[in-house]
C-alpha positions in Angstrom: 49.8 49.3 63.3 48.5 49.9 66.7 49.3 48.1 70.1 47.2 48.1 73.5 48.2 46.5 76.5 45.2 44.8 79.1 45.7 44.2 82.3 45.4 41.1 83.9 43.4 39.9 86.9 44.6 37.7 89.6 46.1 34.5 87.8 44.9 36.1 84.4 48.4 37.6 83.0 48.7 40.7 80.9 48.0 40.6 77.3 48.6 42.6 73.9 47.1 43.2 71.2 48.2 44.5 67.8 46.2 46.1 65.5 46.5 47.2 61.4 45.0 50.5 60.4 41.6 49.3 60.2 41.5 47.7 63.4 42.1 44.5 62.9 43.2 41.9 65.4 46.3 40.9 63.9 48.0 39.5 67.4 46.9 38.6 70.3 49.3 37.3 73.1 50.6 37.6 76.5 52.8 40.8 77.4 55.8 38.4 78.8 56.0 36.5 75.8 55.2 38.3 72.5 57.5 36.3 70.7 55.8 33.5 68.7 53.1 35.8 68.1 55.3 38.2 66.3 56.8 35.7 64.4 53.6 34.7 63.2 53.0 38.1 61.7 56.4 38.4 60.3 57.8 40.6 63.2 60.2 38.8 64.4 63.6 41.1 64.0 62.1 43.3 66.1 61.1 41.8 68.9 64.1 43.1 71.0 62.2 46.6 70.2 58.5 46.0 70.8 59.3 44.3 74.7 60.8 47.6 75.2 57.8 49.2 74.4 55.5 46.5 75.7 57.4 47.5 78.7 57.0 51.3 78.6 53.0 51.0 77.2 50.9 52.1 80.4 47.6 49.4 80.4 44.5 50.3 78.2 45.9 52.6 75.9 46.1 52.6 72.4 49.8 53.6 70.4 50.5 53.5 67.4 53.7 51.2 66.4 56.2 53.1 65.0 59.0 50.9 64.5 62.2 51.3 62.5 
């Protein structure tokens, strides 16, 4: 999977998006609050993880999610 983070403008907040290998959307949510959207795609135990990367992911730049 992939992850991206967009910057937001004025009252628009920051958003993610995560990605599979082919590129497609699989989430789409704000940075602050990637919880239900997680969930929804059966990440939920490691949400604790991907805010710290959400956190550490400068804006525009695709990663691949490596998580554990």
């Amino acid at each position: 999977m992939y992850i991206i983070k967009i910057q937001g403008k004025v009252k628009i907040p920051d958003y993610i998006q995560i990605r599979d290998e082919k590129f497609t959307l699989l989430a789409y949510c704000r940075a602050d609050r990637p919880d239900d959207a997680l969930r929804k795609i059966g990440l939920q135990e490691k949400t604790e993880e991907i805010k710290k990367i959400i956190a550490a992911l400068p804006f525009g730049k695709i990663q691949k999610l490596e998580i554990k």
